[in-house]
C-alpha positions as CSV (number, residue, x, y, z in Angstrom):
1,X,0.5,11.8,14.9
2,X,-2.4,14.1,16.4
3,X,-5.6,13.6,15.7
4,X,-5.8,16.9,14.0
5,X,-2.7,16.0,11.2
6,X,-4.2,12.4,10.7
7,X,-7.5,14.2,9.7
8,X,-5.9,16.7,6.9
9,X,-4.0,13.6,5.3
10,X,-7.1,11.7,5.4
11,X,-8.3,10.2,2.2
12,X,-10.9,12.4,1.9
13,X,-9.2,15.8,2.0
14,X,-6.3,14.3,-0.2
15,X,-8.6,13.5,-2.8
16,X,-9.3,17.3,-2.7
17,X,-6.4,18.3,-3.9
18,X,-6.5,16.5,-6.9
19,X,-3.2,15.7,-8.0
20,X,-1.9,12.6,-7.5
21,X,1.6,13.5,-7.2
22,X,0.7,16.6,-4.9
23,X,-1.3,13.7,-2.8
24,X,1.4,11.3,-2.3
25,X,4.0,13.7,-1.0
26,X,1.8,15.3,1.3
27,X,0.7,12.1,2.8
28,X,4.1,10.9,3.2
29,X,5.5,14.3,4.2
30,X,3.1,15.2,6.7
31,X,2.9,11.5,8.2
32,X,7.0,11.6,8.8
33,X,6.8,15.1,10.1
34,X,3.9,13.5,12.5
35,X,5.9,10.5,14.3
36,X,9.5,13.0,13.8
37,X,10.9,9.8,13.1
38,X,14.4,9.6,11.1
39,X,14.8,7.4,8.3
40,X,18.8,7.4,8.6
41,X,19.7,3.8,9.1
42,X,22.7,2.4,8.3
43,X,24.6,5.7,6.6
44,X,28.4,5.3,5.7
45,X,30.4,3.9,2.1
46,X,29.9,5.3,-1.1
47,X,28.1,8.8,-1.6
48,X,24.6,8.1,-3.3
49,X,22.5,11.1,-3.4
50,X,21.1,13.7,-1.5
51,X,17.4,13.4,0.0
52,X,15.0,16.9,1.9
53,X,15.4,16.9,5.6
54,X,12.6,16.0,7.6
55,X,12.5,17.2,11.5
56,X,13.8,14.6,13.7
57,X,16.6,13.2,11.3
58,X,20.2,13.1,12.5
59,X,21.8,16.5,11.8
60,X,25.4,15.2,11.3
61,X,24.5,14.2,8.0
62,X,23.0,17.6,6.6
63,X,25.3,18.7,3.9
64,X,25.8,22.1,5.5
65,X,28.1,23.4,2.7
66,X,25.0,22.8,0.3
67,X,23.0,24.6,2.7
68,X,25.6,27.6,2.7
69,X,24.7,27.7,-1.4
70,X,21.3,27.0,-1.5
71,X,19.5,27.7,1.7
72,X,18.0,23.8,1.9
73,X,18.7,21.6,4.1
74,X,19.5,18.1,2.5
75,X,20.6,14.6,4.0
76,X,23.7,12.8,2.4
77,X,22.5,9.0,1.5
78,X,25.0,6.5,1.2
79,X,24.6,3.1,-1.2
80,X,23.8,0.8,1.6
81,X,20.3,2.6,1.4
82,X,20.1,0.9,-1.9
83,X,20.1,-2.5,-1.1
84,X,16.3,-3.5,-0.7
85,X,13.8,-4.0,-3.1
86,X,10.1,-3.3,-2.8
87,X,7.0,-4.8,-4.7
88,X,3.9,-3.6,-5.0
89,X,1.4,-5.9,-6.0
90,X,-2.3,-4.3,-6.7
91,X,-5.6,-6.5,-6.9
92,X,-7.3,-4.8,-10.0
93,X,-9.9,-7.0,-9.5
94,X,-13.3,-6.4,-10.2
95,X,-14.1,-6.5,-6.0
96,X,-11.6,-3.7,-6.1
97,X,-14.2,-1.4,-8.4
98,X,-16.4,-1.3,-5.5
99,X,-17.0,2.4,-3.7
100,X,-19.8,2.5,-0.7
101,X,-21.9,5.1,0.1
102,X,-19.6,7.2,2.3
103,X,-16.9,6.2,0.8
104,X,-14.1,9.2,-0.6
105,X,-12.6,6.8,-3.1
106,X,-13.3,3.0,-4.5
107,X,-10.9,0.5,-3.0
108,X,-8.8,0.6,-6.2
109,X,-8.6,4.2,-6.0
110,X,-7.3,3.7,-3.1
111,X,-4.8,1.3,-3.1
112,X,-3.6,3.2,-6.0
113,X,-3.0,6.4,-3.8
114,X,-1.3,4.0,-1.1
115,X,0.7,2.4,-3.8
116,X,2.0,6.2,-4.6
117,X,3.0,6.6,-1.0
118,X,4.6,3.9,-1.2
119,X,6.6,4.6,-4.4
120,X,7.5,7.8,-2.9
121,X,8.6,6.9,0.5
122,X,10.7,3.9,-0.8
123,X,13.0,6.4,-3.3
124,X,13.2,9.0,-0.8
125,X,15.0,6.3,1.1
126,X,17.0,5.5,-1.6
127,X,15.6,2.2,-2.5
128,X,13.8,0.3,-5.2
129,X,10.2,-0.1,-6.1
130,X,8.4,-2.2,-8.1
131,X,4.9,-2.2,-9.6
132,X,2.7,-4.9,-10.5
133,X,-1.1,-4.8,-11.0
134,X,-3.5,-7.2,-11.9
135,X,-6.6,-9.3,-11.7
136,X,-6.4,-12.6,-13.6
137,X,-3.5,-11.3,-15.8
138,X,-1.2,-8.8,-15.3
139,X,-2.0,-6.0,-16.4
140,X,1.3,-4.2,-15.6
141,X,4.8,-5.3,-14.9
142,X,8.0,-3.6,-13.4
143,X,10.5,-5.8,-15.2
144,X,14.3,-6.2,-13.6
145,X,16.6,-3.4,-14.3
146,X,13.5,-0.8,-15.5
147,X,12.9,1.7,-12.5
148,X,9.4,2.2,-11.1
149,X,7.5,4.6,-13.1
150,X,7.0,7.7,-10.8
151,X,4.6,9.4,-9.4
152,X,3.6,11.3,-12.8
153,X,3.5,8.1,-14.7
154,X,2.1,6.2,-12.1
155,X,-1.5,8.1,-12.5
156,X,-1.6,7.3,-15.8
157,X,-0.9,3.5,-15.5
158,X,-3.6,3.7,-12.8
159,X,-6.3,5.4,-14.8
160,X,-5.8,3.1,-18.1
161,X,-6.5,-0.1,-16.0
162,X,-10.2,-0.9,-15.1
163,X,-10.8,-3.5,-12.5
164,X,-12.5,-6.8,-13.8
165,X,-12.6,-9.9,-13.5
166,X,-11.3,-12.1,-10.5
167,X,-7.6,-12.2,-9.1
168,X,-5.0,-14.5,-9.7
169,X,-2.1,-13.7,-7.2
170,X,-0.1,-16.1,-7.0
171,X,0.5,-15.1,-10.6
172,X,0.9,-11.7,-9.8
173,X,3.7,-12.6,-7.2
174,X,5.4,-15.0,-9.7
175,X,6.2,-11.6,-11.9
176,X,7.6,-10.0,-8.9
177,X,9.7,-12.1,-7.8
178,X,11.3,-11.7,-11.4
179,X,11.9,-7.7,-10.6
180,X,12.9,-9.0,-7.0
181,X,15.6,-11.6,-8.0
182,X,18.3,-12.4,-5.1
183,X,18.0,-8.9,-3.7
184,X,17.1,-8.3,-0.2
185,X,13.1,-7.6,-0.4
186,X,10.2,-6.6,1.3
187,X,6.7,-7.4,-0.8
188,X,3.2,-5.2,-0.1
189,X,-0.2,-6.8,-1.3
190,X,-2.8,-4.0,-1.7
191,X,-5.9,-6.2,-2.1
192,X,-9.5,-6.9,-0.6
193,X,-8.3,-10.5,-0.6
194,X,-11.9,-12.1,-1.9
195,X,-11.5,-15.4,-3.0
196,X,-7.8,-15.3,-1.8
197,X,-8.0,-17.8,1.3
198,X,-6.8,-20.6,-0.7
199,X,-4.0,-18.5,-2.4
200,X,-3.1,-15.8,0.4
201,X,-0.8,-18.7,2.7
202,X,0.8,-20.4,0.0
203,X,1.9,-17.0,-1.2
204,X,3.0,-15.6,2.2
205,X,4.9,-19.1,3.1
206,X,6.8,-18.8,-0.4
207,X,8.0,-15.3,0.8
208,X,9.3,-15.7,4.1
209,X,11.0,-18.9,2.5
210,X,13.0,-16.5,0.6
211,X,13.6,-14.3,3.4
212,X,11.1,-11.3,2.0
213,X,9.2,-9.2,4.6
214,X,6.0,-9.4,3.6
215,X,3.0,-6.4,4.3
216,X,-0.8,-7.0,3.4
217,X,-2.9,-4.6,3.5
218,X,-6.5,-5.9,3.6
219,X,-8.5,-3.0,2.0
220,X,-12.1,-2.6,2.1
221,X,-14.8,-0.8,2.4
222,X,-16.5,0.7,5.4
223,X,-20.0,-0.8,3.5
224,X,-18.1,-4.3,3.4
225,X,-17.1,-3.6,7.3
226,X,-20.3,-2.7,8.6
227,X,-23.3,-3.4,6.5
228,X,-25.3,-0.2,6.5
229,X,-28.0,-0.5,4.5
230,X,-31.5,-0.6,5.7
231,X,-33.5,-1.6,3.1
232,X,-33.9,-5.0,1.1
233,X,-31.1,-5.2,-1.3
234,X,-29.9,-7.1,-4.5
235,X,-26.4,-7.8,-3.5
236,X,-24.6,-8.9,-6.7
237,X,-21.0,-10.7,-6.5
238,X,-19.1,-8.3,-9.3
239,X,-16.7,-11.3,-10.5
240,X,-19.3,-14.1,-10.8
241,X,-22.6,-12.4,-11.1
242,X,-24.2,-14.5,-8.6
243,X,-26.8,-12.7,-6.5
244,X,-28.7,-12.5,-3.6
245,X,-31.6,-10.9,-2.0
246,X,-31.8,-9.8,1.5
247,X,-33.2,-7.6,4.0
248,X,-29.6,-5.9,5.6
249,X,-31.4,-5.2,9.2
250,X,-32.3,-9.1,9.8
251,X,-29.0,-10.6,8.5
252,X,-26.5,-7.9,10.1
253,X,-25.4,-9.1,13.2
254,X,-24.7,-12.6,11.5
255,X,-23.0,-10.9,8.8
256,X,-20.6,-9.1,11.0
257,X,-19.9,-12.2,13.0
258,X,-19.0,-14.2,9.8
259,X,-17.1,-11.5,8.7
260,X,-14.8,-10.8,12.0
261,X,-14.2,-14.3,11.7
262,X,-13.0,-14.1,7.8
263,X,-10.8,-11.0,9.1
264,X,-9.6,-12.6,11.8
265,X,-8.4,-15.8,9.8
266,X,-6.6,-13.9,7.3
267,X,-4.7,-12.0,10.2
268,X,-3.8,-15.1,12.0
269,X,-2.4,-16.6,8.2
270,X,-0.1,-13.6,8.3
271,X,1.3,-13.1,11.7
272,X,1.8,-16.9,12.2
273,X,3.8,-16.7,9.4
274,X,5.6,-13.4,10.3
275,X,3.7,-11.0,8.0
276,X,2.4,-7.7,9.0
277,X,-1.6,-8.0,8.1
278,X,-3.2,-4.7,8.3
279,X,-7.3,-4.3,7.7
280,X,-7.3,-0.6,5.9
281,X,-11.3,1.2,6.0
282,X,-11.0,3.3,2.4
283,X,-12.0,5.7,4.4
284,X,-9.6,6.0,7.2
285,X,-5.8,7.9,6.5
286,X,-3.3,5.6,5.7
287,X,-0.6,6.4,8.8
288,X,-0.3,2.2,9.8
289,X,0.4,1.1,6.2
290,X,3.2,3.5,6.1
291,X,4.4,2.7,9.6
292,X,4.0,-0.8,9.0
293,X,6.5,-0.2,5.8
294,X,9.1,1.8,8.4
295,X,9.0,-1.0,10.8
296,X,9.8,-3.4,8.4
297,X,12.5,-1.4,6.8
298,X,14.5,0.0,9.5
């Protein structure tokens, strides 16, 4: 992808738009036309549906007759694309709330969007999704044999949940694992993963016990990342209320240590046991989620 694509599907200029819906397909559109990378894996049996045509896909299974008619090119997709199941799990946490100074959208807000992209990409390949957002309840369940709200509902479910209090996701991933059932299945946390070291292995041990593939995206703020600010600040923990005091400039360069070390523990959890971890700024475009998601699909 060039730098000048990754910067119009940015966060920033998607938020622009507007329109969720609008957003998501853009973001996924444009990022597959970046990497021209075809999603045809695995084509063959019983006729499922058709799908657009994106550069780089294998022309032998354009429906030219179609295209004869209607002037579009479309892919035939056969019902071994159907056999996966993916669930999105969403930390609606009140951490999540939390949108720095630069920032184009609050970590929510942004795991929301990727959780769109998400949705969209995994039905354009003919597949399942699942959503499932919490903090210390859940707050929204797919249940088995309901589809995935889409992209037009999925705005809405967004917008009517607030983030608050702490996260619970091990029961998050117990309803999941209801929508997921004996199907194959590939789970995505979207979280800032606070107070999750105690949770985050258990969970990710359970899941590649039952053979899921298994994606976290650590998402968090470029504040969170680098500690910007420059004068003394009242730093107040949004799920417990505790608070501290500090002056930024004297503590940074501790802070940043303790904090690479944080990040690199929770990516040494994952790939140890074969989980893709992925640290994703808010404000950075969202190209290795969705790769990550193609790698472990294809």
């Amino acid at each position: 992808m060039t730098n000048e694509l990754a910067n119009q599907l940015s966060p920033e200029n998607l938020l622009k738009l507007g329109d969720f819906t609008l957003m998501c397909r853009l973001a996924v559109e444009g990022f597959l036309a970046g990497i021209h990378r075809s999603l045809n894996k695995g084509f063959g049996g019983e006729f499922q549906q058709y799908r657009p045509y994106v550069p780089g896909d294998d022309l032998k299974y354009v429906d030219w007759k179609l295209y004869a008619r209607q002037g579009r090119l479309n892919e035939k997709v056969y019902l071994e694309e159907t056999d996966m199941r993916c669930a999105l799990l969403v930390d609606a946490s009140a951490s999540m709330a939390y949108k720095g100074t630069k920032a184009p959208s609050s970590k929510y807000q942004y795991a929301a969007l990727l959780a769109g992209c998400f949705t969209y990409l995994t039905r354009r390949q003919g597949d399942r999704a699942g959503l499932f957002v919490y903090n210390q309840e859940p707050m929204y369940t797919t249940h088995r044999g309901e589809p995935c709200p889409d992209l037009h509902q999925l705005i809405k479910i967004f917008e009517g949940i607030a983030p608050a209090k702490s996260a619970n996701h091990t029961r998050a991933l117990d309803e999941a694992e209801g929508f997921l059932g004996y199907k194959r299945g590939m789970v995505i946390l979207l979280s800032d993963l606070w107070g999750a070291e105690d949770q985050l292995e258990g969970i990710i041990r359970r899941l590649r016990f039952e053979q899921r593939d298994v994606i976290v995206c650590h998402i968090l703020d470029n504040d969170e990342l680098e500690l910007p600010f420059d004068n003394t600040t009242r730093f107040i923990d949004s799920e417990n209320g505790d608070s501290i005091v500090t002056a930024p400039p004297v503590i940074r360069d501790r802070y940043r240590e303790s904090l690479q070390k944080h990040l690199d523990t929770m990516r040494t959890l994952c790939l140890n046991n074969q989980a893709d971890y992925l640290l994703a700024d808010t404000s950075h475009p969202f190209a290795d989620c969705l790769a990550a998601y193609l790698n472990k699909r294809t």
